[in-house]
C-alpha positions in Angstrom: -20.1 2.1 -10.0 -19.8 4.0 -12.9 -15.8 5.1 -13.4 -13.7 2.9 -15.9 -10.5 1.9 -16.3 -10.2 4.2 -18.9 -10.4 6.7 -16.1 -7.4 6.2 -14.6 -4.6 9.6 -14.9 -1.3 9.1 -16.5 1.9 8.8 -14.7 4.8 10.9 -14.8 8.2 9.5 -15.5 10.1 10.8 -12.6 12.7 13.7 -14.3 16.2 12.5 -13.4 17.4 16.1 -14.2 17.3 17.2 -10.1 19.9 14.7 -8.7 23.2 15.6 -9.1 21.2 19.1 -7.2 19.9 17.0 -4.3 23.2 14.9 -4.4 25.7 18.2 -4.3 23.1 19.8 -1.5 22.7 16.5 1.1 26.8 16.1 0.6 27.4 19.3 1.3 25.2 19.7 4.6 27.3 19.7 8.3 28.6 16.1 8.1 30.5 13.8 6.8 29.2 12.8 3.3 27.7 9.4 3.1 27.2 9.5 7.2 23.0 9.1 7.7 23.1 6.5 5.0 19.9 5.4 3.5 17.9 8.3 5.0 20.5 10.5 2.5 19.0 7.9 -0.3 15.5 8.7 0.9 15.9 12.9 1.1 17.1 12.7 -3.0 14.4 10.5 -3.7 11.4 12.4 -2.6 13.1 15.4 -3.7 12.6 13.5 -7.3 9.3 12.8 -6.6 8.1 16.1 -5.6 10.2 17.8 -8.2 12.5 19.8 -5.7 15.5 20.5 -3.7 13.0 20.8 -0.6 10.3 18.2 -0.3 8.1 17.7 2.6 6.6 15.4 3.9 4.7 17.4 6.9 1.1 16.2 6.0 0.0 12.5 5.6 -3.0 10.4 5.0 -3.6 7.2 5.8 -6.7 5.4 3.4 -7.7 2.2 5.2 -9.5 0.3 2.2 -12.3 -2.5 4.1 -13.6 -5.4 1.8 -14.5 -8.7 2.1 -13.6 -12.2 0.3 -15.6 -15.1 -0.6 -12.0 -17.0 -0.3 -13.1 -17.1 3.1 -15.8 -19.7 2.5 -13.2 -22.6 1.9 -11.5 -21.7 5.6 -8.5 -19.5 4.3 -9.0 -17.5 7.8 -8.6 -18.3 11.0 -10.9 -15.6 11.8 -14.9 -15.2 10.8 -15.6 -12.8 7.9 -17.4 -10.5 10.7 -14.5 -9.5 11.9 -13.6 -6.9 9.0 -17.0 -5.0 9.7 -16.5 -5.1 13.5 -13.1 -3.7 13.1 -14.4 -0.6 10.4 -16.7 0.1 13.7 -13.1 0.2 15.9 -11.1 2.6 13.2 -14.2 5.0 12.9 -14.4 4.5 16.7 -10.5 5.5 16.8 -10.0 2.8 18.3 -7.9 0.5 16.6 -4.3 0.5 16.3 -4.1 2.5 13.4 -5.4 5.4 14.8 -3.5 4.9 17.9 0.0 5.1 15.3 -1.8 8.0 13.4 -2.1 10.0 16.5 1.2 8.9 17.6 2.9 10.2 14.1 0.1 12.8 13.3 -1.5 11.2 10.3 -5.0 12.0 9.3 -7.4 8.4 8.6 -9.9 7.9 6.0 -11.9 4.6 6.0 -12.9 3.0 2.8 -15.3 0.9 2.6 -14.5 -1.0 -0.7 -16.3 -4.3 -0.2 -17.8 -5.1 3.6 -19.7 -7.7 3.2 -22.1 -5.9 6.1 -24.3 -2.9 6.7 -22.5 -0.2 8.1 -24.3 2.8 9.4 -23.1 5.9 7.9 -20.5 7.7 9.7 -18.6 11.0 8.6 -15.0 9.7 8.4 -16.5 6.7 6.2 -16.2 6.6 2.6 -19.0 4.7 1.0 -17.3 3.5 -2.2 -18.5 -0.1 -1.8 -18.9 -1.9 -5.0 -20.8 -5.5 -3.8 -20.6 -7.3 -0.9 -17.3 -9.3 -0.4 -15.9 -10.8 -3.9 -16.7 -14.0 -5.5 -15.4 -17.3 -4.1 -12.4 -17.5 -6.3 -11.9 -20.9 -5.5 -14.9 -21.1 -7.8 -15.7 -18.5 -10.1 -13.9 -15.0 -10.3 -13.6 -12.9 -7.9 -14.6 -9.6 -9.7 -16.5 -8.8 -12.9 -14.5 -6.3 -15.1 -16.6 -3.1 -14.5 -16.8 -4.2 -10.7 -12.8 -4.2 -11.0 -12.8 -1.0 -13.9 -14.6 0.9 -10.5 -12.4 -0.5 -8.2 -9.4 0.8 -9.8 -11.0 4.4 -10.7 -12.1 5.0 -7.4 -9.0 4.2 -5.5 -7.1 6.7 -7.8 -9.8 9.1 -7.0 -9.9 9.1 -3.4 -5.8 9.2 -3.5 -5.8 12.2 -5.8 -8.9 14.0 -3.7 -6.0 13.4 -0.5 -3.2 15.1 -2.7 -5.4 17.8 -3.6 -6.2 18.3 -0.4 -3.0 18.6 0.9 -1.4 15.5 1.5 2.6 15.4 0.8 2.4 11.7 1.2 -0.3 8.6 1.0 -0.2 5.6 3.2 -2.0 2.5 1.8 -3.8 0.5 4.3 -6.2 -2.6 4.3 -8.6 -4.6 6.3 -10.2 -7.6 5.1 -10.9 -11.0 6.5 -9.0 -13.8 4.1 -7.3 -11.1 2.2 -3.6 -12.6 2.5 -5.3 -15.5 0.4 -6.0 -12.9 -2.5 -2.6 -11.4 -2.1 -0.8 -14.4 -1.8 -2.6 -15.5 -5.2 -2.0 -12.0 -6.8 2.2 -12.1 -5.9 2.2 -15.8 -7.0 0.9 -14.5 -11.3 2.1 -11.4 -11.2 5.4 -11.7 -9.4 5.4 -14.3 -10.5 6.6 -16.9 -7.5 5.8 -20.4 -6.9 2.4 -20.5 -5.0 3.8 -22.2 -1.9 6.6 -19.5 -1.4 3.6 -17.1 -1.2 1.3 -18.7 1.0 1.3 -17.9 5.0 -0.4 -18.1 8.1 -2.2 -14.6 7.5 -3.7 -13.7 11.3 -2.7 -16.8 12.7 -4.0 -20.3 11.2 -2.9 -23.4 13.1 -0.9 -26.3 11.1 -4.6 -27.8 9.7 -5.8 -24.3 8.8 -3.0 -23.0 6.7 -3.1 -26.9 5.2 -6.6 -25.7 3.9 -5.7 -22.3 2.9 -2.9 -24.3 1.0 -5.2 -26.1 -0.7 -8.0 -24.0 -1.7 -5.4 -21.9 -3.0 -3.9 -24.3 -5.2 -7.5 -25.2 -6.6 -8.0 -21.5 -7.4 -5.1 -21.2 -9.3 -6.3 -24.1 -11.0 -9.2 -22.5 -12.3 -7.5 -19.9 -13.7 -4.3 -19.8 -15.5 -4.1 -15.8 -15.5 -1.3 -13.9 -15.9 -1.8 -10.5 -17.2 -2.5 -7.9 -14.3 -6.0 -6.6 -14.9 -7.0 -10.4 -15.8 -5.6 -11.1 -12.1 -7.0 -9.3 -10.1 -10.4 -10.1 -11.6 -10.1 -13.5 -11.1 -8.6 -13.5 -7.5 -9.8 -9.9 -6.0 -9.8 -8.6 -3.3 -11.5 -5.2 -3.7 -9.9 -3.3 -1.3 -6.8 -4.6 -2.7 -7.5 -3.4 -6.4 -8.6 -0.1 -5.2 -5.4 0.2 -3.2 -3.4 -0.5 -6.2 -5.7 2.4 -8.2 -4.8 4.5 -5.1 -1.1 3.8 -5.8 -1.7 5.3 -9.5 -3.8 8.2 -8.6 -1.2 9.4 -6.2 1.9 9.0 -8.3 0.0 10.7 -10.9 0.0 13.5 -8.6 3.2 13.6 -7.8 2.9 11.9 -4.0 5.2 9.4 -2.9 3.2 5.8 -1.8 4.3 4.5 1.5 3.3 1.0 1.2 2.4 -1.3 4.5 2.7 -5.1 4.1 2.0 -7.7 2.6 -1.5 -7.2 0.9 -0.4 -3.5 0.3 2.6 -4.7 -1.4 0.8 -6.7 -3.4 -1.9 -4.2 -4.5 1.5 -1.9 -5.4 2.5 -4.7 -7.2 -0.3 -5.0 -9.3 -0.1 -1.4 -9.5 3.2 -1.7 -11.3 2.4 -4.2 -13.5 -0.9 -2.3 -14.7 1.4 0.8 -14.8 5.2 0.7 -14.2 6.2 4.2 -14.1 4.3 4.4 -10.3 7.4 2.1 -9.3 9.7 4.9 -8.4 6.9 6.4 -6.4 6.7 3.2 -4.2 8.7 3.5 -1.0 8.2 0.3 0.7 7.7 1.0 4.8 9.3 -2.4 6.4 9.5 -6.3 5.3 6.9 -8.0 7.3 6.7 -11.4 9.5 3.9 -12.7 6.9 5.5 -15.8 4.5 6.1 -14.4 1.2 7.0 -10.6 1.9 10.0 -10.9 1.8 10.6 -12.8 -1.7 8.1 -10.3 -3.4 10.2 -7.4 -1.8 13.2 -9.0 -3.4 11.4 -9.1 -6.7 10.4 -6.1 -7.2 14.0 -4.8 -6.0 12.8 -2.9 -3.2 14.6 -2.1 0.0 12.0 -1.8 2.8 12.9 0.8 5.7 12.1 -1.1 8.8 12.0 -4.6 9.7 10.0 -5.0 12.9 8.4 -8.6 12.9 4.6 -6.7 12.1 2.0 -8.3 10.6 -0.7 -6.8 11.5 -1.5 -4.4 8.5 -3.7 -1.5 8.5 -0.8 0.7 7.4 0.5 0.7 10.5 4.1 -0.3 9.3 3.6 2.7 7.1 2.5 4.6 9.9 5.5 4.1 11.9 7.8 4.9 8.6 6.7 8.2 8.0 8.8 10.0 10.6 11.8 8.7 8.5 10.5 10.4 5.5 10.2 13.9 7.6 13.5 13.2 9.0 14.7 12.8 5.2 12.9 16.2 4.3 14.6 17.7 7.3 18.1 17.2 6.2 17.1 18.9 3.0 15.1 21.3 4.3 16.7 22.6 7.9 20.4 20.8 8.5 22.6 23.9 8.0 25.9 23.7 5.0 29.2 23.1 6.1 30.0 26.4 4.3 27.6 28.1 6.4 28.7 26.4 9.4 32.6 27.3 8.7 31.9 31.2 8.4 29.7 31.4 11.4 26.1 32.1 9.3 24.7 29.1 10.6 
């Protein structure tokens, strides 16, 4: 647990300079300018990420980052903490629906283990980056201490970097974690910032007296802390998994890699990432608004226009899973669609 905050690489203000180029080449492909709509939108704006008129997005890897939360001690879960260990076992098992949507979209999977508050056997597709078991009841104390949050951060960047330099083209943030809508809902309501009711839903299925708990063992964490300042947040209200997503959301815009961001705790793990460092913003592209209470508004706030809106809820990236082909479909105009010139004199 030895990387800091002060570890963390810079960002790169995305150079502006490319987009009349990607503009003047999409509008001038065999169709009627304007006609694939947003997937025009999305070809310029990995081209501006990646720095070119042809951007790919051929290789992908999903990081599934596993923790636990002591949240889940005042019944924010409908489900027992166990559960996040004994679903770790499914993914490295390729078992669980993640892998089934990697397969399906030909994604490789790592599996972090950030947090689990459990003994997990080694495994090679396991990353051991575990930095205690579970957080901190935040209902009670804070979640994290800084240098447990300091490592957090560093080695979420470093495992997103070590993906890009191994040849991702794009990352795709994924979680697993009993209770951790509680943390996210707790993160969107500072750092959005959003009143704490808009934020708070049913996570994986509470009944009317469960979320009435989760309500209030929320409220009474907020209570305790009257943070506001991103770094100050997620030490107070964790989750780990969901700080070393949002370092993993910096280490891969530092490298030039566009984030495709799942739900709702990914969403709020980029958020934090924005707040802790805005320029990774334009490196965001948000995969589809999901059914959880509260995705939505923090969408809205953050002005960003998800790509699909299927009713999931199930996270694991698998909403980002099932966006990527519209990324490679967005290279593909770019990269394949013949001009209308070359169409018209016959060299297409």
């Amino acid at each position: 647990m030895q990387p800091t905050l002060l570890s963390l690489p810079p960002v790169p203000s995305i150079d502006r300079s490319l987009a009349g180029s990607l503009r003047a080449k999409v509008d001038g492909k065999a169709k009627p300018p304007g006609s694939l709509g947003r997937i025009e939108d999305l070809a310029i704006r990995l081209g501006l990420i990646q720095g070119t008129t042809e951007p790919r997005a051929d290789r992908a890897t999903l990081l599934v980052f596993a923790a636990d939360h002591g949240l889940v001690e005042e019944g924010v879960s409908a489900y027992p903490q166990a559960v996040t260990a004994a679903m770790v076992r499914t993914f490295l098992a390729g078992r669980g629906t993640a892998n089934a949507f990697a397969r399906a979209v030909g994604a490789e999977v790592r599996i972090v283990d950030a947090g689990v508050a459990a003994d997990l056997a080694p495994h090679p597709d396991l990353i051991d980056r575990r930095i205690r078991r579970g957080t901190r009841n935040a209902a009670r104390e804070a979640a994290l201490l800084e240098n447990e949050l300091d490592a957090a951060l560093a080695f979420g960047a470093e495992l997103a970097a070590d993906a890009a330099d191994a040849g991702a083209d794009v990352i795709v943030l994924g979680e697993m974690g009993i209770g951790n809508t509680a943390s996210a809902s707790l993160l969107m309501h500072r750092l959005l910032p959003a009143p704490l009711e808009t934020c708070i839903g049913a996570g994986a299925g509470h009944d009317a007296a469960g979320l009435a708990r989760k309500r209030e063992a929320l409220a009474r964490a907020a209570a305790r802390s009257g943070a506001t300042e991103p770094r100050e947040v997620l030490r107070e209200f964790g989750g780990l998994e969901i700080a070393m997503m949002a370092g993993a959301t910096i280490g891969a815009a530092a490298r030039r890699r566009a984030v495709l961001v799942d739900g709702f705790i990914a969403s709020a793990a980029a958020l934090a990432a924005i707040r802790l460092e805005p320029a990774v913003r334009d490196y965001c592209i948000f995969a589809h608004c999901s059914a959880e209470r509260g995705h939505a508004a923090l969408l809205e706030g953050i002005a960003a226009d998800p790509l699909l809106e299927l009713g999931l809820r199930l996270g694991e990236g698998t909403g980002g899973l099932l966006a990527l082909p519209l990324l490679r479909a967005a290279c593909g105009l770019l990269r394949e669609v013949a001009s209308l010139d070359e169409v018209l004199s016959g060299a297409a």
